[in-house]
C-alpha positions as CSV (number, residue, x, y, z in Angstrom):
1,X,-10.9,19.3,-17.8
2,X,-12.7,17.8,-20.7
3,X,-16.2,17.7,-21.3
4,X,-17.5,14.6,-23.4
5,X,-20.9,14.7,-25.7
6,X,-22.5,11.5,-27.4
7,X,-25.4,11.5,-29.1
8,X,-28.1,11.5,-25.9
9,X,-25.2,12.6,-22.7
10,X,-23.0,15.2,-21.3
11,X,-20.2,13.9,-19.7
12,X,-18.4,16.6,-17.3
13,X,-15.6,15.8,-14.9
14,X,-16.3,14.8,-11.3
15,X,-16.4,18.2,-8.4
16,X,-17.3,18.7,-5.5
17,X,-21.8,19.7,-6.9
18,X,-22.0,16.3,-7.9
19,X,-22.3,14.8,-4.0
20,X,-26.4,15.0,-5.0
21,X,-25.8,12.6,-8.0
22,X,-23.1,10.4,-6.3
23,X,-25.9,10.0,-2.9
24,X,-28.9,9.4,-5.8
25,X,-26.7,6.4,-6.8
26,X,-25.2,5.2,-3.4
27,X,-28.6,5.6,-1.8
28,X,-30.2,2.9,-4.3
29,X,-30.6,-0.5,-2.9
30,X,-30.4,-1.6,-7.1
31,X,-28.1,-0.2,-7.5
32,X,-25.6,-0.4,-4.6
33,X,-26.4,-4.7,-4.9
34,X,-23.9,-4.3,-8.0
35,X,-22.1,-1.8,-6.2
36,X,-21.2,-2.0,-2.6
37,X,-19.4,-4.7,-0.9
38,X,-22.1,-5.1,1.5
39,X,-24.7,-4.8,-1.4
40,X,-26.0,-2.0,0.8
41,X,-26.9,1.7,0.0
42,X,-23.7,3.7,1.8
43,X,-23.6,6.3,4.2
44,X,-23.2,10.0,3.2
45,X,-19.8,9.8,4.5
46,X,-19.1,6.9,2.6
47,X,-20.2,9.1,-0.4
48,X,-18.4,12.1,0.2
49,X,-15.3,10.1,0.7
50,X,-15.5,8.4,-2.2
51,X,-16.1,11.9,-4.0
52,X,-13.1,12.8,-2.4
53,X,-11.0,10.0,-3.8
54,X,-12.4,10.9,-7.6
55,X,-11.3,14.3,-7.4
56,X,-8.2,13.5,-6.1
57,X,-7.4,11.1,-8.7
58,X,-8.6,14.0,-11.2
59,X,-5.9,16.3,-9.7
60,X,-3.6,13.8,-9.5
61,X,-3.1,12.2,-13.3
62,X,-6.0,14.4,-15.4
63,X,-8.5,12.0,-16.3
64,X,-11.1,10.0,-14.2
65,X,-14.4,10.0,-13.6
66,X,-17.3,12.2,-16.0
67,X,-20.9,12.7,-14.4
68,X,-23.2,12.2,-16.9
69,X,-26.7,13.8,-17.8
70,X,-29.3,13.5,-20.9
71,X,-28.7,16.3,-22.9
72,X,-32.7,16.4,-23.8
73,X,-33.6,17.1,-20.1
74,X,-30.6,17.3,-18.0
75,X,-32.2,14.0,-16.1
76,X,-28.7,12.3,-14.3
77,X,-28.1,9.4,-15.9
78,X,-24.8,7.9,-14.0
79,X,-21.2,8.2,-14.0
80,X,-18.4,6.7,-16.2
81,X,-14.2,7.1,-16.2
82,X,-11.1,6.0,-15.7
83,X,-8.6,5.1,-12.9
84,X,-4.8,4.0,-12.3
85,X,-6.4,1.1,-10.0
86,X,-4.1,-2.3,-8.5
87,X,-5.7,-5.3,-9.5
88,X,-4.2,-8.3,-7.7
89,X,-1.0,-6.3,-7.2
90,X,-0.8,-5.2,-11.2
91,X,-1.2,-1.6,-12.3
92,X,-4.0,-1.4,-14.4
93,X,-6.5,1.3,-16.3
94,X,-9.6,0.5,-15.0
95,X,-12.6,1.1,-16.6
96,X,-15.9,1.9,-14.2
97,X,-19.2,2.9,-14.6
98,X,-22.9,3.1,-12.8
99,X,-25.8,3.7,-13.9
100,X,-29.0,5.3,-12.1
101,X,-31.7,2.1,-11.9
102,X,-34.7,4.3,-13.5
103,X,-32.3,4.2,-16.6
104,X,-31.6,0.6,-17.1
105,X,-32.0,-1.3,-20.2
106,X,-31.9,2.2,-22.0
107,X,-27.9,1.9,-23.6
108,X,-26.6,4.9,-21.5
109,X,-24.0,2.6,-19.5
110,X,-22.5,1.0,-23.3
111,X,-22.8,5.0,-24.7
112,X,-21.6,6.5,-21.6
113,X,-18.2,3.7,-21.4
114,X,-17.6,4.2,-25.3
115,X,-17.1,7.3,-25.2
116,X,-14.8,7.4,-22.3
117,X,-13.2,4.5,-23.8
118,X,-12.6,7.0,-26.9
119,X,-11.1,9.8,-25.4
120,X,-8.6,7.2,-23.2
121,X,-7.2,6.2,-26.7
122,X,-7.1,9.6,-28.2
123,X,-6.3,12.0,-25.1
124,X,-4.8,9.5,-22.9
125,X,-3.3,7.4,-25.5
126,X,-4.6,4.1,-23.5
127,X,-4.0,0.6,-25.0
128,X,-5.1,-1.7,-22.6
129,X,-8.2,-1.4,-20.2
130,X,-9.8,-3.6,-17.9
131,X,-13.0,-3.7,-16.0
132,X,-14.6,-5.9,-13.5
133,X,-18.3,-7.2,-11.7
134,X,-19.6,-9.4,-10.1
135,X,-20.5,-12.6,-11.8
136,X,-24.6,-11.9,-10.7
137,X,-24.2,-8.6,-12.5
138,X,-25.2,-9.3,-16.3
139,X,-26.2,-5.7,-17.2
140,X,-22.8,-4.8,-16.4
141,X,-20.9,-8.1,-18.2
142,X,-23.2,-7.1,-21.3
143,X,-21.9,-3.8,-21.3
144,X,-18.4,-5.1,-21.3
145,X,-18.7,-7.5,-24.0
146,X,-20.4,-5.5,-26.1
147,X,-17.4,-3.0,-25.8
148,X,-15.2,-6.0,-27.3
149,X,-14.2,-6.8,-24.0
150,X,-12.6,-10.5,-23.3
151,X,-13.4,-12.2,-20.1
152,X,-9.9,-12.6,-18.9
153,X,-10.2,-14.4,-15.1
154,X,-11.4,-14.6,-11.7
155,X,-10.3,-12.2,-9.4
156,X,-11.4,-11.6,-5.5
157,X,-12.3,-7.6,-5.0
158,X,-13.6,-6.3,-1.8
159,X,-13.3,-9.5,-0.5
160,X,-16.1,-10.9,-3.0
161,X,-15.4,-12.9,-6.2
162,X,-15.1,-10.9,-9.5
163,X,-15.1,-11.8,-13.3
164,X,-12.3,-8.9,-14.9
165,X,-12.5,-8.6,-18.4
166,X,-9.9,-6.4,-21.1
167,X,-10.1,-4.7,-23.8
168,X,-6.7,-4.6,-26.0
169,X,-5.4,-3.3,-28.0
170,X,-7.4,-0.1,-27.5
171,X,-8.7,1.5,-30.0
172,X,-11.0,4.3,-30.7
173,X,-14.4,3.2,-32.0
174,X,-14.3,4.9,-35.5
175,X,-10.5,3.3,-35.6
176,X,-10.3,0.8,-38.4
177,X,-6.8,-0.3,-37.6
C-alpha cells in the first residue's frame, strides 16, 4: 500500500489503528454536521463499521482511503481517498475527504485531495472524478473548485440534497497537457 507525502502531511492507507482518528472525527459535532446524515456525532459502532467498509474497499480494488498526519508533529489532520461509489445508479470514482475542525481554514483538505487526486491519475490511471456536499458546506465546495472541479447537478444522498461536482479529464497537477 502506498504512502503519500506533500509538503506539510503523511498520507498512509486506512487499518485497523486508525479507529482513534476515525472516532476523533465522527465524535465531532463540526464536523459530523457536514458529515453524518443525521448531522450527529456517530456511535462507535457506526465508526468501526465504517472502518470496516474502508479496508475492505482497500482489499478489494487497492486504493481508498489515506489517514493523514502533519509531518512537523504527527498532529491528525483528517482523511482523504478514493472509492468505486454508485451515484444515482452510475459507477463513479468518488473523491472524499474530512478534515479534523481544529484544522480548518489551514489548506490541509485542498493539499490532502491533490495529492490523492495525483496518484489516482498516475497509479490508478483515473480520468474522471467526482465529489459531493451538501449545499450548507462551503469549506468543502471551496475545496472542490479550487481542485478545478465543475459543479455538475443536484443529486439526493442519504436522503438529503447534494451539490456533485467533476473533475475531467484528470490530470496530475504538474501535467501541462
Amino acid at each position: 500500500m502506498t504512502e503519500i507525502i506533500t509538503e506539510r502531511l503523511q498520507g498512509l492507507p486506512v487499518r485497523q489503528a486508525h479507529i482513534t482518528d476515525l472516532r476523533q472525527l465522527h465524535s465531532d459535532p463540526l464536523v459530523m454536521k457536514t458529515l453524518s446524515a443525521m448531522g450527529e456525532p456517530h456511535s462507535l459502532e457506526t465508526s468501526k463499521a465504517s472502518l470496516n467498509r474502508a479496508l475492505a474497499h482497500w482489499e478489494a480494488h487497492g486504493f481508498g482511503i489515506w489517514f493523514f498526519r502533519q509531518r512537523q508533529d504527527e498532529r491528525f489532520v483528517g482523511y482523504c481517498g478514493l472509492r468505486h461509489y454508485l451515484v444515482e445508479g452510475m459507477a463513479e470514482s468518488e473523491l472524499l475527504y474530512a478534515v479534523t475542525s481544529n484544522c480548518w481554514r489551514q489548506g490541509f483538505g485542498f493539499e490532502m485531495a491533490r495529492a490523492v487526486l495525483d496518484h489516482g491519475v498516475a497509479a490508478l490511471g483515473l480520468r474522471s472524478v467526482v465529489a459531493f456536499t451538501l449545499s450548507s458546506n462551503l469549506g468543502s465546495r471551496r475545496i472542490m473548485e479550487k481542485l478545478g472541479m465543475t459543479f455538475e447537478k443536484s443529486i439526493t444522498h442519504v436522503n438529503l440534497p447534494h451539490l456533485l461536482y467533476r473533475l475531467e479529464p484528470l490530470k496530475a497537477s504538474g501535467d501541462p497537457t
